[in-house]
GUVO-799714 format. One record per residue: residue number from 1; x, y, z of N, C-alpha, C in turn. Coordinates in steps of 0.001 Angstrom, whole numbers, always signed. Layout:
N
<lodo nr="NUM" n_x="X" n_y="Y" n_z="Z" ca_x="X" ca_y="Y" ca_z="Z" c_x="X" c_y="Y" c_z="Z"/>
...
END
This chain:
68
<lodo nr="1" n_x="+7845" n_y="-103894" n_z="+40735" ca_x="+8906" ca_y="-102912" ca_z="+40793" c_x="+10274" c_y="-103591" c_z="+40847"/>
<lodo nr="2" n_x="+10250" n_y="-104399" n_z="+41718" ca_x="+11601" ca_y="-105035" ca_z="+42110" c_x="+12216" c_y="-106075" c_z="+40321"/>
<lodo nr="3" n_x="+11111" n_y="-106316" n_z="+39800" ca_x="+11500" ca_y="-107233" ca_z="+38771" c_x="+11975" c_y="-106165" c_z="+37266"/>
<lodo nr="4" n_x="+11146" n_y="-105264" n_z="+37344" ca_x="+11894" ca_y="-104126" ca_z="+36747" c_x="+12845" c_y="-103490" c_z="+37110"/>
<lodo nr="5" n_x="+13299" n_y="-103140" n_z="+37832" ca_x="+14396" ca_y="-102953" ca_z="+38770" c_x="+15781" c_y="-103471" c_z="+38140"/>
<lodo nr="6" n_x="+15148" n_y="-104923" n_z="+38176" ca_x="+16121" ca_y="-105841" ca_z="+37725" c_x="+16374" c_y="-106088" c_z="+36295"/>
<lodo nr="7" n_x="+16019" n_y="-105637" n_z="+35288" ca_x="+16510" ca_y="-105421" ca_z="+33987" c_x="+16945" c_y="-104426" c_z="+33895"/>
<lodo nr="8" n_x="+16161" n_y="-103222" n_z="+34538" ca_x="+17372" ca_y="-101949" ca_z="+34725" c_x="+18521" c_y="-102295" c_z="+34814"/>
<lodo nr="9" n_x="+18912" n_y="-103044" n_z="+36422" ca_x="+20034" ca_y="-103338" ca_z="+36556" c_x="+21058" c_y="-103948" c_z="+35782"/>
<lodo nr="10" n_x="+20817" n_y="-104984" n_z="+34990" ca_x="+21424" ca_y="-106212" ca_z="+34100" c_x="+21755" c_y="-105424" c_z="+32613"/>
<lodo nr="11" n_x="+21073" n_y="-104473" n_z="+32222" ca_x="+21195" ca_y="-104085" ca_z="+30885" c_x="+21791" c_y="-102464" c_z="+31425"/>
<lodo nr="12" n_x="+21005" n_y="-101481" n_z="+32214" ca_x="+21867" ca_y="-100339" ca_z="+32111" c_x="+22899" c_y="-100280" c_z="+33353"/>
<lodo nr="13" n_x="+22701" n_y="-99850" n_z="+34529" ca_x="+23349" ca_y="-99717" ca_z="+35348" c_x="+24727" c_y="-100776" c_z="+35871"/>
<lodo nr="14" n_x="+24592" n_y="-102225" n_z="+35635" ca_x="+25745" ca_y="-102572" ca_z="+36036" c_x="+26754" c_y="-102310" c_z="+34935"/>
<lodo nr="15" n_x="+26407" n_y="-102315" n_z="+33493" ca_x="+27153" ca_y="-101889" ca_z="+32413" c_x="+27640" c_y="-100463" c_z="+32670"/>
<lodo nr="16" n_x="+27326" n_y="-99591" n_z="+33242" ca_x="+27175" ca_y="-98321" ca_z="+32860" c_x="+28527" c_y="-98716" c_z="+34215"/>
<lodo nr="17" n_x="+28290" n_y="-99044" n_z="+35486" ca_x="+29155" ca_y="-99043" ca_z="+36582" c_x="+30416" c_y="-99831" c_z="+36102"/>
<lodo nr="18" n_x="+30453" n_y="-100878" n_z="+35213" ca_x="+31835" ca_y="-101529" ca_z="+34999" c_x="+32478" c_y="-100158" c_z="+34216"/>
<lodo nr="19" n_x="+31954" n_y="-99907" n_z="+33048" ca_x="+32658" ca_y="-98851" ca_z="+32039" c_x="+33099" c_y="-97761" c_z="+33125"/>
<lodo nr="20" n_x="+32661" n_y="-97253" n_z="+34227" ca_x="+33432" ca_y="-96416" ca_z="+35371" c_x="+34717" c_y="-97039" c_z="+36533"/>
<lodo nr="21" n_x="+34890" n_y="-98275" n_z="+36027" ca_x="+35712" ca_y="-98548" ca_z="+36632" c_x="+35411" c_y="-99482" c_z="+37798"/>
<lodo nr="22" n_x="+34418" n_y="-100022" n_z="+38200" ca_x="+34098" ca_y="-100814" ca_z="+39497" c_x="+34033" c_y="-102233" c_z="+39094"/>
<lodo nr="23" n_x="+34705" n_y="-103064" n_z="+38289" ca_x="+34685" ca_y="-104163" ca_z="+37971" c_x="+34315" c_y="-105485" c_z="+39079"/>
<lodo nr="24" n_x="+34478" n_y="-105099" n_z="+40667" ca_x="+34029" ca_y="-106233" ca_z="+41633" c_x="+32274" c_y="-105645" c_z="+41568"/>
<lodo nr="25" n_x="+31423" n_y="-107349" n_z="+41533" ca_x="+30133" ca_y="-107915" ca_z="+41982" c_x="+29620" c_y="-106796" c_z="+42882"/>
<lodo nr="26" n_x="+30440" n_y="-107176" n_z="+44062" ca_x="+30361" ca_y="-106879" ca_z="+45264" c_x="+29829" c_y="-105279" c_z="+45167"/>
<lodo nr="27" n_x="+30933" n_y="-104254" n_z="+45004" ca_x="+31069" ca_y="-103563" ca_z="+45021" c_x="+29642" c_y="-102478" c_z="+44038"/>
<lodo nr="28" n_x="+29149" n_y="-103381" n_z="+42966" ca_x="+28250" ca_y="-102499" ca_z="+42131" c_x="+27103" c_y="-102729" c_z="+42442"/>
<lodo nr="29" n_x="+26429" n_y="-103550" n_z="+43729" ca_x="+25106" ca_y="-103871" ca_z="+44483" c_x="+24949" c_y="-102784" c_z="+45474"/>
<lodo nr="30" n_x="+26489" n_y="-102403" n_z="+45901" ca_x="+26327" ca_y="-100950" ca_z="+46725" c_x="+25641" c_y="-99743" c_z="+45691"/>
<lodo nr="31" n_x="+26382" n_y="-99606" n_z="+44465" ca_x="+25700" ca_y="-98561" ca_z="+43563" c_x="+24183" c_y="-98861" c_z="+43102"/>
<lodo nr="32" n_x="+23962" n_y="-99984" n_z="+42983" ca_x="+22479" ca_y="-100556" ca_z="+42270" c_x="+21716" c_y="-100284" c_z="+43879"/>
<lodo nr="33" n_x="+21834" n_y="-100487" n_z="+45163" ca_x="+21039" ca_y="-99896" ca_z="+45582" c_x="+20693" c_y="-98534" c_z="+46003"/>
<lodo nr="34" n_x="+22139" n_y="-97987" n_z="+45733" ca_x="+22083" ca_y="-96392" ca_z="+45981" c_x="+20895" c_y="-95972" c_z="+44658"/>
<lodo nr="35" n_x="+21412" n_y="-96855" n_z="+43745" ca_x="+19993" ca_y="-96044" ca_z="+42552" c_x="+18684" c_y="-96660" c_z="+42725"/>
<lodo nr="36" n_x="+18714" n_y="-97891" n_z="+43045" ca_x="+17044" ca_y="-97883" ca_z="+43596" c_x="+16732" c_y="-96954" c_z="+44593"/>
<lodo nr="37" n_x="+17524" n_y="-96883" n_z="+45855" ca_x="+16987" ca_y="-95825" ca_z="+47126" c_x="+16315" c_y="-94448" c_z="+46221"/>
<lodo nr="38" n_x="+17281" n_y="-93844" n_z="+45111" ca_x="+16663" ca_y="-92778" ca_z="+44273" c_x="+15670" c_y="-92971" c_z="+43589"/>
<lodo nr="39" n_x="+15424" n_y="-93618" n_z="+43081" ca_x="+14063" ca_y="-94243" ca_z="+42181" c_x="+13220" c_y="-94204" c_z="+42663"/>
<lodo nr="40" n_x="+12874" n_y="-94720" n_z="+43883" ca_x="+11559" ca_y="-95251" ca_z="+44780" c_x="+11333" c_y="-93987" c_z="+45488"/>
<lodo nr="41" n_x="+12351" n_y="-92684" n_z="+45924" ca_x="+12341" ca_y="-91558" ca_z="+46081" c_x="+11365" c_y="-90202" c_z="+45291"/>
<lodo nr="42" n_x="+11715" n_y="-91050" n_z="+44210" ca_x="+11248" ca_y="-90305" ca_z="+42860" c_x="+9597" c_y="-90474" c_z="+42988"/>
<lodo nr="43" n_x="+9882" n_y="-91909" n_z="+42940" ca_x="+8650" ca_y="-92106" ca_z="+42487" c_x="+7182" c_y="-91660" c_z="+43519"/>
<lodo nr="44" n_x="+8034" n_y="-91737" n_z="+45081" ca_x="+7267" ca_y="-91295" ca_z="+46025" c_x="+7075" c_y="-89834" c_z="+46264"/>
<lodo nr="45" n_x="+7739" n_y="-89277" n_z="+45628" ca_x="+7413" ca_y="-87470" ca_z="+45080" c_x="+6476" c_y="-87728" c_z="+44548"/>
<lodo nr="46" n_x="+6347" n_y="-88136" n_z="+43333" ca_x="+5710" ca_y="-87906" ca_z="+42297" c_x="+3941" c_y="-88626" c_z="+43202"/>
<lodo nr="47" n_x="+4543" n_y="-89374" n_z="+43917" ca_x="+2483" ca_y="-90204" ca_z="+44307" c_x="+2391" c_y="-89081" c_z="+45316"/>
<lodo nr="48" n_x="+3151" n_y="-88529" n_z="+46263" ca_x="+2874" ca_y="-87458" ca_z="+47076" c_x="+2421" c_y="-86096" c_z="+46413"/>
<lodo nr="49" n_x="+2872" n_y="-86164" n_z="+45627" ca_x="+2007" ca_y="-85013" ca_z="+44342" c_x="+964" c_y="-84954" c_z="+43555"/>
<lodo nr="50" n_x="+278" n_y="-86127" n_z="+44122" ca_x="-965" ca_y="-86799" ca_z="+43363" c_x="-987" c_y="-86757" c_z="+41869"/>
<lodo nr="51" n_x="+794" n_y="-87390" n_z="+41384" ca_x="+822" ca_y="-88112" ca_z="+40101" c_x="+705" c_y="-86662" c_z="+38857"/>
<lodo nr="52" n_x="+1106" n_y="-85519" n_z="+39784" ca_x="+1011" ca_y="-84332" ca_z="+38596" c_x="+1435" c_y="-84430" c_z="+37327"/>
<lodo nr="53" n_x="+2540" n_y="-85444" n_z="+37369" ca_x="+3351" ca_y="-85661" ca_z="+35748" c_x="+2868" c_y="-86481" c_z="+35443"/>
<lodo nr="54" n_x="+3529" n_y="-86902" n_z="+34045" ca_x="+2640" ca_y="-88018" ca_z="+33181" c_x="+3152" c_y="-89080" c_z="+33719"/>
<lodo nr="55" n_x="+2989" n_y="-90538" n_z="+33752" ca_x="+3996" ca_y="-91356" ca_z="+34310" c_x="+5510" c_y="-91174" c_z="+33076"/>
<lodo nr="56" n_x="+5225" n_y="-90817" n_z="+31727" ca_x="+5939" ca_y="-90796" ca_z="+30880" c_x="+6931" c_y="-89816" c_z="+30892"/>
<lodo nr="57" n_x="+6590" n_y="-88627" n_z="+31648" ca_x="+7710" ca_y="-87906" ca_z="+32318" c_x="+8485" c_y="-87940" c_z="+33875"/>
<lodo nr="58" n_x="+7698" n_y="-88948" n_z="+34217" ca_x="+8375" ca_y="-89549" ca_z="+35456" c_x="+9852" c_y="-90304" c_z="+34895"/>
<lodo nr="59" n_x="+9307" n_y="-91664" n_z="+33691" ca_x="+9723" ca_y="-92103" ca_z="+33272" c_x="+11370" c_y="-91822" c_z="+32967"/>
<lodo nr="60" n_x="+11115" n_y="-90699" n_z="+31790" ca_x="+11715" ca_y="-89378" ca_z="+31643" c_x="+13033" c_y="-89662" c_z="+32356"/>
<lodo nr="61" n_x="+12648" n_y="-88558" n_z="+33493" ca_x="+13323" ca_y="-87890" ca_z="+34495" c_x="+14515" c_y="-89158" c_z="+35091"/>
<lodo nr="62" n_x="+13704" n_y="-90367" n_z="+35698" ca_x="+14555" ca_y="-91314" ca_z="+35813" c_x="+15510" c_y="-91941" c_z="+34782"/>
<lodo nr="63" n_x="+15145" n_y="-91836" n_z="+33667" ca_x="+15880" ca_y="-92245" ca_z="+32593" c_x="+17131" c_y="-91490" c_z="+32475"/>
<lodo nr="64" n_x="+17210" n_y="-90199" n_z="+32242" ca_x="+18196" ca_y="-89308" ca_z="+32615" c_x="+19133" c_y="-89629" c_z="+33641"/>
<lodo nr="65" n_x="+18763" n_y="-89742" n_z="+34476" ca_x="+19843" ca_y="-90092" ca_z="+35890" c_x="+20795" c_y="-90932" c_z="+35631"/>
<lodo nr="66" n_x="+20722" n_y="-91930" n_z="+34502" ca_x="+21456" ca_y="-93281" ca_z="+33924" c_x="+22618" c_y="-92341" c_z="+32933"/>
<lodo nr="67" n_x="+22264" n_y="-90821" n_z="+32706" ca_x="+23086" ca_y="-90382" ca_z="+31903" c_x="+24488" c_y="-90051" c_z="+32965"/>
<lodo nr="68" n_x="+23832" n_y="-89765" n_z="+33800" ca_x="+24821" ca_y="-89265" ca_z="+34776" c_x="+25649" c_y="-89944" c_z="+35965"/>
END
């Protein structure tokens, strides 16, 4: 998880956080873990639901969030 995590991070989310304006390091590890805390959230719905969605609409759903 954590190593996926981390290409998330490097390719969408810290890109996505400079283009908003947060150009300090520092400052976009606060946002990268605010979006893991959501992720691992997600994902613990979804196992507390005994996996009702596909993982591919789990997938999905998290993917979206990068829109926003």
């Amino acid at each position: 998880m954590e190593a996926g995590m981390q290409t998330v991070w490097e390719r969408y989310i810290k890109p996505m956080i400079y283009m908003h304006g947060v150009p300090d390091e520092m400052h976009m590890l606060y946002y990268y873990q605010y979006f893991k805390a959501g992720v691992l959230s997600m994902l613990k719905l979804w196992l507390d639901r005994s996996c009702i969605e596909s993982p591919q609409e789990v997938a999905e759903m998290i993917t979206k969030t990068l829109d926003r």
